[in-house]
N, C-alpha and C positions, 0 to 999 in steps of 0.2 A: 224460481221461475220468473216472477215477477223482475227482478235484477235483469237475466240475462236476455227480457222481451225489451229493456230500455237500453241496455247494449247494442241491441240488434235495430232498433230504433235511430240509436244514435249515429250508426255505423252506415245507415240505407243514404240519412241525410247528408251527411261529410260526403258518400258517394255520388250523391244527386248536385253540393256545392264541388263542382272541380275547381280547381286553380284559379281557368282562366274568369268561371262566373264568379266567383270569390273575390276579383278585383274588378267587376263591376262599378261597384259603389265608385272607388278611388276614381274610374276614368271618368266616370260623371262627372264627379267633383271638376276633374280636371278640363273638362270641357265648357263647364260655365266658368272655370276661373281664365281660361284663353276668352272666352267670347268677353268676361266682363273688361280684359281689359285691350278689346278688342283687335284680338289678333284673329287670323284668318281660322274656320271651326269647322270649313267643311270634310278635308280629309278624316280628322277625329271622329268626327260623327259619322261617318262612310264605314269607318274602322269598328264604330258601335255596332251598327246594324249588319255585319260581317260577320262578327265573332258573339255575338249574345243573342239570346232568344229575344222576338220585343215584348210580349210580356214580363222579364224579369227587366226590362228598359222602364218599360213603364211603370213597372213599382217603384222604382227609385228615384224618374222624371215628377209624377205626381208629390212627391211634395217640395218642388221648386213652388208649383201652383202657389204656394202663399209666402213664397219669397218677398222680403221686404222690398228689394230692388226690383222696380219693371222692367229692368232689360233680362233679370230672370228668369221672369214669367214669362215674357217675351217668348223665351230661347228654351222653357218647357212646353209652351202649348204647339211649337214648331215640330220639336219631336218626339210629342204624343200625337201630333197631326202625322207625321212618318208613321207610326208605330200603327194608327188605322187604317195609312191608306196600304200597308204591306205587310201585315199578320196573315197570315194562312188563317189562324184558329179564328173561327166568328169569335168565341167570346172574348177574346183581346181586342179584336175589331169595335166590339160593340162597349167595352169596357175604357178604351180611348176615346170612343165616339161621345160616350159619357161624362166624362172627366173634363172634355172640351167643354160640350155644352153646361155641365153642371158646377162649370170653377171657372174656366175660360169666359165667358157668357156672362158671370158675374164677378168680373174682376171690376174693383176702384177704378180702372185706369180705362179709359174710352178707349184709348191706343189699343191697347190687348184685347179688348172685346172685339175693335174693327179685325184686327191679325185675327182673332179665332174663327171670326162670321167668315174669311174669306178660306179657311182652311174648310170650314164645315163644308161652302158650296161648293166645293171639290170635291168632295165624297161621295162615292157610291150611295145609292138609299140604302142599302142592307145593313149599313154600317148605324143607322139609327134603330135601335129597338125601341119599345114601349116604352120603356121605362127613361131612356133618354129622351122620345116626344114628350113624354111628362112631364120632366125635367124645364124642358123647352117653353112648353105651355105653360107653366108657372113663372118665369123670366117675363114670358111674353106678356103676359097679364098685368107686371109693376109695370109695362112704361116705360123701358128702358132704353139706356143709349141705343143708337143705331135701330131703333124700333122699323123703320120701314123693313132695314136688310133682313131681321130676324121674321115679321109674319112674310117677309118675301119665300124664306125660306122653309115654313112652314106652309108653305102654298105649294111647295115641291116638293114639299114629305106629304102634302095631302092630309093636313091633321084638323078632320072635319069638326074633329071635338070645339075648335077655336072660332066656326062661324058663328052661332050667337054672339060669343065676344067681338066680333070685328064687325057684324050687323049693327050691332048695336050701339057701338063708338061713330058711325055712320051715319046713323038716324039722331042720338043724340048727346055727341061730343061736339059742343060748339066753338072748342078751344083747337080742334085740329086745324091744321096749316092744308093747303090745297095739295102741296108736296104727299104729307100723309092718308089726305083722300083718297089721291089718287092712287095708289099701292096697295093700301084695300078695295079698292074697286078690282086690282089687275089681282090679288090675292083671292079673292073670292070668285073672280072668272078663270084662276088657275082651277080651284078645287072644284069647277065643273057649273057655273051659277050661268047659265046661258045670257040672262039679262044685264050681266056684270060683264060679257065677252063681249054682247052688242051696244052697250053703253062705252067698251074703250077704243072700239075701234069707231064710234060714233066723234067722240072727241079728237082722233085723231083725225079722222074723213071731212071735219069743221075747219080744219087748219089747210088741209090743203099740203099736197108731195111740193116738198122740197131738201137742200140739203138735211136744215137741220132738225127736221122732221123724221129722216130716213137716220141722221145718226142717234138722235136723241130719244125718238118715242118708237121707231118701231124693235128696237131689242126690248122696249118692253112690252109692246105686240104679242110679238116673238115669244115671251114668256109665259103666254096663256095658253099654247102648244094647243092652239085650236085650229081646228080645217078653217072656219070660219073668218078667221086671221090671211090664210094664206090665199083664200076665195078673192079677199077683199083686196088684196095685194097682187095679186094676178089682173083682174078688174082695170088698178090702176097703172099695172105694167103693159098694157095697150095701146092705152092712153098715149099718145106722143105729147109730150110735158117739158119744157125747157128750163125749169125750172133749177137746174142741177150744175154743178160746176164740175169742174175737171179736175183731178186731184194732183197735177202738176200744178204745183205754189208759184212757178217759176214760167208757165203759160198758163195760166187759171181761163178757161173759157167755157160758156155756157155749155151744155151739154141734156141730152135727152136724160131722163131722172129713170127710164126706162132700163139703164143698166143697169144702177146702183139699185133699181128694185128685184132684177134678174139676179142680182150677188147675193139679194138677203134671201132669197125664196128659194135658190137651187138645192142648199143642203135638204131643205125638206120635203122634197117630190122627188120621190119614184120615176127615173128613166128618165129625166130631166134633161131636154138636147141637148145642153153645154154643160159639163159641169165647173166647177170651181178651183181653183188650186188652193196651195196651201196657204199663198197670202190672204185667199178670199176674192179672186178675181175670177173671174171669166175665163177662162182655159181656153184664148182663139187669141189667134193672130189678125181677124178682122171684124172689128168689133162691131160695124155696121150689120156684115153680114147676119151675126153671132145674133145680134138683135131680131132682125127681121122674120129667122128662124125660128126663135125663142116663141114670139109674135103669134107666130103658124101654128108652132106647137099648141101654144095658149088655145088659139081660138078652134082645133079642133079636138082637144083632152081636158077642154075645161072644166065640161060636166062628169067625165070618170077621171081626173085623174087619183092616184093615191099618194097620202103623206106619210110620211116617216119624223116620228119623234121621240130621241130617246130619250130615256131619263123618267 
């Protein structure tokens, strides 16, 4: 009896390995030995994620992770980053989303931590479970490379567990750079700290709208998905400000700072008169007009209007 339940056994497996998952492994193989020697790797991997489940991808991706070579590791956390953002099954989603943070996150090489951090803030939140904020929050805690991007990111999963820790490196870390201040300030007025929302938009309102003001500090604004943010931003969109240049290189001339503040604030208001297209511009053929409207709108939806922010 015992015999023929390990026949039967053996016989379910062989039919669950067909053929084509059976040579799995082999096309792996064959996919990092074209990228290593740099040939082009997109069709193959197209041809992976076509023909194989991504959980059995990523059991066999997962141990490039401690490949000697970086361009390995590189070219595994690339397509375990595939394999979370297009698994149907959550637990392959959250079992990639893992294996990033939990090997990617702590690779030797800066280079593949930068690639992983940017693969991570493409992801869905759902894709992070407990056990990978976990994961995260122990990373987060040694100090590590690219520490701004990782509690930035941790500010977007909402991982309250990490305020004392980032309170506390605030008050008295006196080795931090102003650079890393300020990223715990915008992380702690991500995770809802109202005093930490009106301390960044305080630092930005001291400098005063200009180009480099509007490219440099308000996406990180922008990142504290606060009403408060787009209050202050409407405010200065009023304002008639010439501050601003014209993004012709080729006729560069002063310009009202009034547009370029209507580009950043459309996506996130409700019924918003002009909207955006897809370069991020103003969707009108007259751009004085498109203003003055804008203008009108402001000054009569100021106090109701609503925001939209996903994420």
């Amino acid at each position: 009896m015992k015999k023929q339940f390990c026949v039967l056994l053996i016989a379910i497996l062989c039919a669950h390995l067909s053929p084509v998952h059976a040579q799995l492994p082999g096309e792996i193989r064959a996919v990092f030995l074209s990228h290593q020697q740099g040939d082009a790797t997109y069709q193959e991997i197209k041809n992976l994620f076509q023909q194989h489940d991504p959980s059995l991808i990523l059991d066999q991706c997962v141990n490039y992770l401690n490949a000697e070579a970086e361009a390995d590791r590189q070219l595994a956390v690339k397509l375990i980053y595939k394999v979370a953002k297009g698994a149907h099954e959550e637990r392959t989603r959250h079992n990639a989303t893992y294996q990033l943070v939990n090997k990617g996150l702590r690779d030797p090489s800066s280079a593949v931590v930068f690639r992983t951090l940017s693969y991570l803030e493409n992801l869905p939140l759902n894709c992070f479970d407990v056990k990978t904020q976990n994961s995260l929050a122990g990373t987060i805690s040694s100090d590590p490379p690219h520490f701004k991007s990782m509690i930035r990111l941790s500010g977007r999963l909402q991982m309250h567990q990490l305020i004392p820790f980032y309170t506390s490196k605030l008050t008295n870390d006196s080795t931090l750079n102003r650079s890393v201040k300020w990223n715990l300030h915008l992380t702690l007025g991500r995770m809802g700290d109202p005093e930490q929302v009106a301390y960044c938009i305080d630092q930005v309102a001291r400098i005063g709208m200009n180009d480099e003001v509007i490219y440099r500090l308000l996406p990180d604004l922008i990142y504290l998905k606060h009403k408060l943010v787009i209050d202050y931003l409407l405010d200065q969109l009023v304002i008639e400000n010439s501050n601003c240049t014209s993004a012709d290189p080729d006729q560069e001339a002063a310009i009202d700072c009034g547009y370029r503040l209507a580009e950043v604030v459309a996506p996130f208001i409700l019924d918003f008169p002009i909207p955006v297209d897809g370069f991020g511009d103003l969707d009108t053929d007259n751009y004085e007009q498109a203003l003055q409207t804008i203008r009108h709108w402001v000054e009569s939806n100021r106090l109701d209007y609503q925001v939209r922010f996903e994420d």
